[in-house]
C-alpha positions in Angstrom: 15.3 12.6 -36.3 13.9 9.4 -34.7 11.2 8.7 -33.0 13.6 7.7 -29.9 15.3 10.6 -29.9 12.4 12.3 -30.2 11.8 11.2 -26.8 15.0 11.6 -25.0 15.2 15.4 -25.9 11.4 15.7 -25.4 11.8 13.9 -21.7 15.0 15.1 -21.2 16.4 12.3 -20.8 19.7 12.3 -19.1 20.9 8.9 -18.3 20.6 5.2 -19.7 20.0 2.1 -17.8 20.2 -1.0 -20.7 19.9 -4.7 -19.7 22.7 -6.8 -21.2 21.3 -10.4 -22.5 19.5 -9.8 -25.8 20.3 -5.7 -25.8 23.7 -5.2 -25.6 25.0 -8.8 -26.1 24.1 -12.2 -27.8 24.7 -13.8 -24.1 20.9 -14.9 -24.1 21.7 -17.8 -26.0 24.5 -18.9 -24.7 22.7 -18.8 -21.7 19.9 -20.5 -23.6 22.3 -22.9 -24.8 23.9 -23.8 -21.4 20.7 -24.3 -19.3 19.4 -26.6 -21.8 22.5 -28.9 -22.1 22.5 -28.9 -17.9 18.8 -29.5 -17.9 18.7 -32.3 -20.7 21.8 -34.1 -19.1 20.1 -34.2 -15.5 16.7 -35.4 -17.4 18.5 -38.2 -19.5 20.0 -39.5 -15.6 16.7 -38.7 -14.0 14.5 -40.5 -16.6 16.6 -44.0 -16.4 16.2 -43.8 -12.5 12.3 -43.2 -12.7 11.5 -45.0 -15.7 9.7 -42.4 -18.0 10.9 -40.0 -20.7 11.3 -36.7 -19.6 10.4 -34.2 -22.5 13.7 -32.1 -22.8 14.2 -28.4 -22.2 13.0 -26.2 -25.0 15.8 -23.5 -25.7 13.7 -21.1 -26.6 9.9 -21.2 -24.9 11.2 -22.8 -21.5 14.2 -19.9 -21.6 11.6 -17.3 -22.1 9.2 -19.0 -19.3 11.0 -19.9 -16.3 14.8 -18.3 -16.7 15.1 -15.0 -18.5 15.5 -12.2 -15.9 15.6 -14.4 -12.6 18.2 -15.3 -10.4 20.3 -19.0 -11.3 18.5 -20.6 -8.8 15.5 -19.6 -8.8 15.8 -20.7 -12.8 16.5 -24.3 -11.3 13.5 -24.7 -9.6 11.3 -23.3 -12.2 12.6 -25.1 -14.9 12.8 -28.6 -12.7 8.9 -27.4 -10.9 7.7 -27.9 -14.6 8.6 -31.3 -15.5 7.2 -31.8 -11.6 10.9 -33.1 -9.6 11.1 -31.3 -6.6 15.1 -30.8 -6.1 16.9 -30.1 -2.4 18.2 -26.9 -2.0 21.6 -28.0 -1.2 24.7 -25.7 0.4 26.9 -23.0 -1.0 29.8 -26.2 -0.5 27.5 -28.0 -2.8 29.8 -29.5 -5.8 28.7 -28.7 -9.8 26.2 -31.3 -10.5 25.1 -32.4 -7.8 21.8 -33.2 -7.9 20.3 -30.2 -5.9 19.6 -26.8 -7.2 22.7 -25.2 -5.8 25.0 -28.0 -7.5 22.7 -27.8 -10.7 23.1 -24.4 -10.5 26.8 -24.6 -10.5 27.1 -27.1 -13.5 25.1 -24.5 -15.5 27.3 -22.1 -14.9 30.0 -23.9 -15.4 29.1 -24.6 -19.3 28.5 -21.2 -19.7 31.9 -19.7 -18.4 33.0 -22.4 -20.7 31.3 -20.9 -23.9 32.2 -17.5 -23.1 35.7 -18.3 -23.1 35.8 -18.4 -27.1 34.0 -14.8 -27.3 30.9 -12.9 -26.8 28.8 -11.6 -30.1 28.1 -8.1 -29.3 25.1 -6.1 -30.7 27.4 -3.5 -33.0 24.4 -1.3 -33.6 23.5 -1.0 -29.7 27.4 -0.5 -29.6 27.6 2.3 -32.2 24.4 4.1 -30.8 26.0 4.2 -27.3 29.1 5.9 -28.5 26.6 8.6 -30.0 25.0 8.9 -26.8 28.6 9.2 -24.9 29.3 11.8 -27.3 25.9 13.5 -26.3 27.2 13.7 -23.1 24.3 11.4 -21.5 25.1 8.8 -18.6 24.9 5.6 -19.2 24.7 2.2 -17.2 24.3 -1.6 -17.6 21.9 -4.3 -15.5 21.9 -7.8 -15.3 20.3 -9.8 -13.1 23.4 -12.1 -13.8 26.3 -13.2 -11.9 28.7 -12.9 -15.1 28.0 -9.4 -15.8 31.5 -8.0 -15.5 33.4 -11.1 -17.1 31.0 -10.8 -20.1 31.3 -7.3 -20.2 35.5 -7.9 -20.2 35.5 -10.6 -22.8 33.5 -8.1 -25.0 35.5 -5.1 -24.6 32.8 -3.2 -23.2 33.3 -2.0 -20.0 34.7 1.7 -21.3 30.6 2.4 -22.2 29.2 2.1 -18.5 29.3 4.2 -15.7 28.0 1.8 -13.5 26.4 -1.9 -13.5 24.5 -3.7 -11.1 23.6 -7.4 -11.1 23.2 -10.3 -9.8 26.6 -10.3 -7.4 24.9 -7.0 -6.2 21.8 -7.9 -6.0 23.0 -10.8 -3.8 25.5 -8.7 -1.5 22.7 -5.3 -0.9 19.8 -7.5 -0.8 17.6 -6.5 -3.5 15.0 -7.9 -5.3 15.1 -9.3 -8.6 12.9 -8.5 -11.6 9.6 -7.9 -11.7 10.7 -5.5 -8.7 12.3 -2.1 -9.6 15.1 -2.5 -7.1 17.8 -3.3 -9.8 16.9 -0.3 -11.9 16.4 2.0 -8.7 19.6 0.9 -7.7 21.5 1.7 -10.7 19.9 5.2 -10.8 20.7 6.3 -7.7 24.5 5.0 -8.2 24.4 7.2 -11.8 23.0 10.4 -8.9 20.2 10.8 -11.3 16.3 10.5 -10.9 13.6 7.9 -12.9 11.9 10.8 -13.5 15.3 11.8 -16.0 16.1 8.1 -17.2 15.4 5.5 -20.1 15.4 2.1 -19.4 16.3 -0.7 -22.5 15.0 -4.0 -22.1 14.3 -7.0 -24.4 12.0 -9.0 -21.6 8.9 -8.5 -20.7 9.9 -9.1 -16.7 12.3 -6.3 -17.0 9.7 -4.1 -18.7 7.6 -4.7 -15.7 10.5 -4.0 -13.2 11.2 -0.1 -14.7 7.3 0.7 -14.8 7.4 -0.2 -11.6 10.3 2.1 -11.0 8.2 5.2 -12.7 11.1 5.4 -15.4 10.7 8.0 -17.6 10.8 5.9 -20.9 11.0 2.1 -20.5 12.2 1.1 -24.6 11.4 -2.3 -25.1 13.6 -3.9 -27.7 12.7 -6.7 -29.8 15.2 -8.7 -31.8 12.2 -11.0 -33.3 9.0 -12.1 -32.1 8.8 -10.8 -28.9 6.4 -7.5 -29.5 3.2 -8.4 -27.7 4.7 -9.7 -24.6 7.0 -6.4 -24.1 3.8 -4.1 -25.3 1.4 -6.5 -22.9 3.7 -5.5 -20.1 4.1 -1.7 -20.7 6.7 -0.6 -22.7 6.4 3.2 -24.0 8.2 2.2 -27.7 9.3 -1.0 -29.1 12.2 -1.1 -31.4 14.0 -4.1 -33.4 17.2 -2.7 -32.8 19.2 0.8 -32.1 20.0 1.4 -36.1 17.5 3.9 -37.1 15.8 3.7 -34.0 
């Protein structure tokens, strides 16, 4: 048997809270992919008005840094704090791309709904391990902290696994805090009746590591699709893994 579940018969384990970018889909880059073309088009504009060269957004390191885990725009002013322009907040009215972090905000997700549209890439062996764990009769759950959850979830043809799912449209209509905080994880367990004490947490950054210690969840699984093992171990997890087949 392996070492994971090892642990969810020794904890007794009896519910599942995974993350979606990077664990149960390949939406991280498309989200990646999307900032960066929002970011590097506002930069191009920006630069020609100022007069200098901004250095353009790095999919990958700038993603990881300022973007993965937090709320759209709170992304906009990290990514836009770093290359030091200081953006209005704007309105909800605000129209995508204009030139304040709501509009930004907006354009973003604008190119992403746009690349969704011709599929998601699913993670088939997170996919056949949570038909195994259906079949064990565990409970299982999905969190995002983004606004797309559900239409990502429908593209993939993956809604039938969850129970229940709380993201960002939640975490904006009850108020809660996004990770590092435990509030979307304590959330989700209390919607699934069920205790941290009895529930494993799956995440693939280190932000949402922090956010289930925080939460005193049983077993918080980090999962690492490739290069990411010191920051998930840095931040707590109980067991890294590469993926779900033969974990």
């Amino acid at each position: 048997m392996s070492t994971l579940n090892n642990l969810l018969q020794e904890k007794n384990i009896k519910a599942l809270i995974l993350d979606m970018d990077g664990v149960i889909t390949h939406t991280a880059m498309i989200h990646a992919e999307a900032w960066k073309r929002m970011v590097d088009t506002f930069l191009r504009k920006r630069g020609e008005q100022d007069g200098k060269a901004y250095e353009p957004m790095d999919a990958e390191k700038d993603y990881s840094a300022y973007v993965d885990g937090v709320p759209r725009h709170t992304a906009v002013r990290n990514l836009f704090k770093a290359k030091g322009i200081e953006l209005p907040e704007g309105t909800p009215e605000d129209y995508t791309g204009k030139e304040t972090v709501v509009g930004l905000g907006n354009l973003k997700n604008m190119y992403f709904q746009e690349m969704i549209k011709q599929g998601v890439e699913v993670y088939e062996d997170t996919v056949e391990w949570l038909k195994q764990q259906q079949k064990a009769g565990r409970r299982i759950a999905v969190v995002s902290s983004s606004k797309n959850c559900h239409d990502i979830l429908q593209r993939a043809g993956l809604e039938r696994f969850f129970e229940e799912r709380v993201d960002g449209l939640t975490a904006a209509t009850e108020g809660l805090q996004h990770k590092p905080a435990p509030d979307l994880f304590l959330e989700t367990a209390k919607r699934l009746n069920v205790s941290p004490s009895e529930t494993a947490v799956f995440e693939d950054a280190p932000k949402g590591i922090q956010a289930a210690k925080a939460g005193n969840f049983a077993l918080v699984v980090g999962i690492d699709r490739g290069g990411n093992k010191a920051p998930l171990e840095e931040s707590g997890a109980d067991l890294i893994i590469q993926g779900f087949e033969n974990a």
